[in-house]
C-alpha positions as CSV (number, residue, x, y, z in Angstrom):
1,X,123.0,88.7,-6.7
2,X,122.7,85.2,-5.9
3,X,122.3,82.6,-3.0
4,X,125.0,81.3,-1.4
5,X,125.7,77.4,-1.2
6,X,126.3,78.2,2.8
7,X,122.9,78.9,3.1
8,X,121.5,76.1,4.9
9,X,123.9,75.7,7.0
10,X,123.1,79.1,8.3
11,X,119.9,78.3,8.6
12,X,121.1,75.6,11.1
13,X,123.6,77.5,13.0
14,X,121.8,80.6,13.6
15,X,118.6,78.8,14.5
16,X,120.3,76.2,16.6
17,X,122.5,78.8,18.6
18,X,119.7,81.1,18.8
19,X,117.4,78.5,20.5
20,X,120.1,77.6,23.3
21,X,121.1,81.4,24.1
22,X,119.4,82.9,26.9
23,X,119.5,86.5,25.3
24,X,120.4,85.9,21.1
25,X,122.0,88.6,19.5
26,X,118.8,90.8,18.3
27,X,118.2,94.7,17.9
28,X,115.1,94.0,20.7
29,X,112.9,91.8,22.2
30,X,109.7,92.1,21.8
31,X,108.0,93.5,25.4
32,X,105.4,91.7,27.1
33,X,104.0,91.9,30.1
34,X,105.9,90.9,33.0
35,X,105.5,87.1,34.8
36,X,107.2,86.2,37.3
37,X,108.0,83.1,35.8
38,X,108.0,81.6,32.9
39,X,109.7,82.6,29.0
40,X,109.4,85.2,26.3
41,X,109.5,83.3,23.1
42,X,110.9,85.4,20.3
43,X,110.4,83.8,16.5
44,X,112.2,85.7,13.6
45,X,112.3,85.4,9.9
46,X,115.6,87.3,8.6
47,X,116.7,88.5,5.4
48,X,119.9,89.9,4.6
49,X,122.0,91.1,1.2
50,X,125.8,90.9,2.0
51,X,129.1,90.1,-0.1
52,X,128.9,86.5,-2.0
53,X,132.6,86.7,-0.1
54,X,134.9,88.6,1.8
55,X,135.7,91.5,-0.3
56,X,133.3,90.5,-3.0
57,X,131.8,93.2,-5.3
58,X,128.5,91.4,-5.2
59,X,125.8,90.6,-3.0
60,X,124.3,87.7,-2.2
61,X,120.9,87.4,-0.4
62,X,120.5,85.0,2.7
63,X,117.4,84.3,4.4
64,X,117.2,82.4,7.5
65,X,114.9,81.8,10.6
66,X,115.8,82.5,14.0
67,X,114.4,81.9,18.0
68,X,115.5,83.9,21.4
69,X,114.7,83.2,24.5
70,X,114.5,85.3,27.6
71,X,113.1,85.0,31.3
72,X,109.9,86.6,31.6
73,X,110.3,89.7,33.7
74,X,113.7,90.4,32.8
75,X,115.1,93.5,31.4
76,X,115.1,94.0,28.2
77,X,118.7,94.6,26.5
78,X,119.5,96.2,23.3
79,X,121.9,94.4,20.7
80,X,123.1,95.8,17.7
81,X,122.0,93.4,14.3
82,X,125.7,92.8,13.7
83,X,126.5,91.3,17.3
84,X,127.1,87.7,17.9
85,X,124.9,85.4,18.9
86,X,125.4,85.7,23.2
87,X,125.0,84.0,26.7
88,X,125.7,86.5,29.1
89,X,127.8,85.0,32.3
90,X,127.9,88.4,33.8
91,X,124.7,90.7,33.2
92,X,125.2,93.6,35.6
93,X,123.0,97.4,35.0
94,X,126.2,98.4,32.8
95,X,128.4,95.3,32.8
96,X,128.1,92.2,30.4
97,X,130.1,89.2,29.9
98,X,129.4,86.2,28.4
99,X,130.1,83.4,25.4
100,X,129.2,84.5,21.8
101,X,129.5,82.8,18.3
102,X,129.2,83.5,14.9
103,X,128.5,81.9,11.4
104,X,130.2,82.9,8.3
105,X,129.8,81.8,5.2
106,X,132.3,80.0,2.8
107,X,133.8,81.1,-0.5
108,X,133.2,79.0,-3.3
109,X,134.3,79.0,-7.3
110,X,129.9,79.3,-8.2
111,X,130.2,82.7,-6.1
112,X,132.3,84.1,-8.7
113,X,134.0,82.4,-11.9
114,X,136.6,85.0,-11.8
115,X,137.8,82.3,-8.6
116,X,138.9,79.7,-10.5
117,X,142.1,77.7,-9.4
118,X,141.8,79.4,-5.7
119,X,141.2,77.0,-3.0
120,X,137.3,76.5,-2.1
121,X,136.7,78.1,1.7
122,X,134.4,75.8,3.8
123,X,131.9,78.0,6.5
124,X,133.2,78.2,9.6
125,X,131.8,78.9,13.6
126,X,133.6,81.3,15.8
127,X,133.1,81.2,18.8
128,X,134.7,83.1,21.5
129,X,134.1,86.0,24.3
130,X,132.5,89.5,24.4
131,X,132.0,92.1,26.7
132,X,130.0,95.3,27.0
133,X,129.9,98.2,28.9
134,X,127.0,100.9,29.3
135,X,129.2,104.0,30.6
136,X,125.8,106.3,30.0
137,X,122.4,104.4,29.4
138,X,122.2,105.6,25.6
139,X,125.8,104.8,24.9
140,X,127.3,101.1,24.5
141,X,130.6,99.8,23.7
142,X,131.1,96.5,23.0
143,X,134.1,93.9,22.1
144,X,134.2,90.4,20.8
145,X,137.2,88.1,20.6
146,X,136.6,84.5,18.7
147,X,138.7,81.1,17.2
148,X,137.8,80.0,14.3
149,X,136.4,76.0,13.3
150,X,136.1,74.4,10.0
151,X,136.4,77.9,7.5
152,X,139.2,78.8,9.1
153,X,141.8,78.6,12.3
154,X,142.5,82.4,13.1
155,X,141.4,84.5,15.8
156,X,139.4,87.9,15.1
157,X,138.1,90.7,16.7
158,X,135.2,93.3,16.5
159,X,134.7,96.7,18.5
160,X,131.9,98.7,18.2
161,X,130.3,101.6,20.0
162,X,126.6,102.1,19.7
163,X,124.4,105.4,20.8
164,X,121.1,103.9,20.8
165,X,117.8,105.9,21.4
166,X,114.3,105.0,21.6
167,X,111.2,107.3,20.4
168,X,108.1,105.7,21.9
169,X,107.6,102.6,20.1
170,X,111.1,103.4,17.5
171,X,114.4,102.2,18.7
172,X,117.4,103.8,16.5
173,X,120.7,103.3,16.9
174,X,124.3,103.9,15.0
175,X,127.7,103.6,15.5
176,X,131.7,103.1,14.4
177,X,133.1,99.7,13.6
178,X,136.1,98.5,14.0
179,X,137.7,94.7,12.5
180,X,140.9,92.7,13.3
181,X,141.8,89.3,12.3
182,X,145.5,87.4,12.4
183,X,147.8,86.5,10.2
184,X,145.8,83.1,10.0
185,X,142.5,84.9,9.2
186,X,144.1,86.9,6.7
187,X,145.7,84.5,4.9
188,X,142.3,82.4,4.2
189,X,140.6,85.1,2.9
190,X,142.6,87.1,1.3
191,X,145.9,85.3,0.7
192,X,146.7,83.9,-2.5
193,X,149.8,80.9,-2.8
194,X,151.5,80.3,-5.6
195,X,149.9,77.6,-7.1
196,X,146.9,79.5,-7.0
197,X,148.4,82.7,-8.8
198,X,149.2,80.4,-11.2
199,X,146.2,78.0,-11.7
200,X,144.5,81.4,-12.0
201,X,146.5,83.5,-14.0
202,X,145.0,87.0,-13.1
203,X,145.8,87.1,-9.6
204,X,149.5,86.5,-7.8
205,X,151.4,85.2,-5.0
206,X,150.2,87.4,-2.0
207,X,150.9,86.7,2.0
208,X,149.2,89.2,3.7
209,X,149.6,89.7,7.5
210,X,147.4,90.3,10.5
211,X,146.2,93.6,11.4
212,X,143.0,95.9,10.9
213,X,141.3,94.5,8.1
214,X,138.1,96.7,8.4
215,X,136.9,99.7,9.6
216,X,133.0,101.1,9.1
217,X,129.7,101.6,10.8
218,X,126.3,100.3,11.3
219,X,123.0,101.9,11.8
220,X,119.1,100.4,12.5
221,X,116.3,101.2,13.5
222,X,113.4,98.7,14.8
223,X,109.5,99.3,15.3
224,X,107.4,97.7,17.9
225,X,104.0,97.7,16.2
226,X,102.4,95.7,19.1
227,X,103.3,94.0,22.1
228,X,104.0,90.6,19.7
229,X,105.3,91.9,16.5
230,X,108.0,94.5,15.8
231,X,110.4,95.2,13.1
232,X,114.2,96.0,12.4
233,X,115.7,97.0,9.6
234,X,119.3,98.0,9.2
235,X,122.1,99.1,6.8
236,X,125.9,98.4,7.1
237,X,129.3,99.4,5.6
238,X,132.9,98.2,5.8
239,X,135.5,99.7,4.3
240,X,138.9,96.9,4.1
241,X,141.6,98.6,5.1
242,X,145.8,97.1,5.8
243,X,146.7,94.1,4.1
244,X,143.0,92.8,3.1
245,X,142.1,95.9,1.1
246,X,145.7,95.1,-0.8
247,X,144.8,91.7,-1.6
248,X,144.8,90.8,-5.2
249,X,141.6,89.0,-4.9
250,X,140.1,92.6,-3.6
251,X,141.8,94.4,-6.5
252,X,140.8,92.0,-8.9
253,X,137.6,90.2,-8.4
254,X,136.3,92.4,-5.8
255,X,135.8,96.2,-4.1
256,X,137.3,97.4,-0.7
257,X,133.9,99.0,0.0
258,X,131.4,96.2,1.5
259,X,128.0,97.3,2.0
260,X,125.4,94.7,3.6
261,X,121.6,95.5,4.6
262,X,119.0,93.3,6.3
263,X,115.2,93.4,7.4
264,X,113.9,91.1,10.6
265,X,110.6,90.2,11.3
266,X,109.8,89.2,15.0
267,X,107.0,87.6,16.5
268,X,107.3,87.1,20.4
269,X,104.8,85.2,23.0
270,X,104.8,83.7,26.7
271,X,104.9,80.2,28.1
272,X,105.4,78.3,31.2
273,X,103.3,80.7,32.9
């Protein structure tokens, strides 16, 4: 397992975007008591094991802070640990709509040695749309479309449908995933030219297309151990499917299976009252 060279820049993204977001992407937010003005401040400390790369064999560990931001007296809102980091435009009972962005991380030849001659892959930002919809109030589907900057230039996509529950002070929740990315996307990560193939010499030529790349699910389950601090752990599991599980990086260097698991630590508190 190792640390990724993307790391800090996570650190800046996540923490930056979760600082301007009126409602980050977080499993909870820590209750306190209502104010008819003012914010809930929501500090996190997050650490997550995930592939060194797209369809990497091995996992890499990331830790990163975090900060979410919510109108005091508001309701809270569930969001799954895999969402994107959101603004909601929109925020009906069973209705969102809003902005979102990602971070993800770059691919780089100290990831795995096995990589050498393939083209480094910078990190990129995604930002884009979702929207959500509560058609019962334990069940939530949700869908994100976003453009890639910097990594790469492709458009993705993620569906998801949650069933979420809450046991006094345990929120659990699971669901099916669903992945999508262009020919653009595709070709980044799991495209290989033919220089490549041959600066490499166990890999070849390979153009994939745009499609499904992944289908899995995610579950977690969070603990509010006082009205400050709470806890959410979770555990994740992609299986690459279509042209990306076909790549000759994923046959080679890596696995079709991705697993990924993280643990957040949140401590919330009031001002401007």
């Amino acid at each position: 397992m190792r640390f990724p060279k993307s790391l800090s820049l996570a650190t800046l993204f996540l923490a930056g975007a979760g600082a301007g977001s009126a409602q980050a992407a977080d499993p909870f937010f820590t209750l306190l008591p209502e104010s008819p003005s003012g914010w809930i401040v929501t500090l996190k400390a997050n650490l997550q094991a995930q592939p060194a790369f797209p369809g990497a064999d091995d996992l890499s560990f990331i830790g990163y802070p975090s900060l979410s931001l919510r109108r005091a007296g508001t309701v809270e809102r569930f969001s799954a640990p895999d969402d994107g980091l959101s603004f909601s435009v929109l925020d009906a009972s069973a209705l969102r709509f809003g902005v979102v962005g990602r971070f993800v991380g770059g691919r780089y030849l100290q990831d795995d040695r096995r990589l050498v001659g393939l083209d480094k892959i910078n990190w990129a930002i995604e930002p884009g749309l979702f929207v959500e919809y509560w058609p019962v109030d334990f069940l939530r589907a949700r869908a994100e479309i976003r453009h890639g900057i910097n990594g790469h230039d492709g458009f993705v996509a993620d569906l998801g449908l949650d069933l979420v529950q809450t046991f006094g002070a345990f929120t659990v929740s699971a669901g099916p995933r669903l992945s999508l990315g262009d020919g653009e996307f595709t070709r980044t990560y799991f495209g290989v030219t033919p220089e490549e193939a041959a600066l490499n010499g166990q890999v070849w030529a390979y153009r994939p297309s745009g499609g499904i790349t992944s289908v899995g699910a995610i579950a977690s389950a969070s603990y509010n151990w006082s009205e400050q601090w709470a806890t959410t752990a979770f555990v994740s599991y992609k299986r690459l499917v279509g042209d990306a599980a076909d790549s000759p990086i994923v046959q080679e260097f890596g696995s079709e299976n991705q697993i990924g698991l993280g643990l957040t630590i949140s401590y919330s508190f009031a001002v401007g009252r």
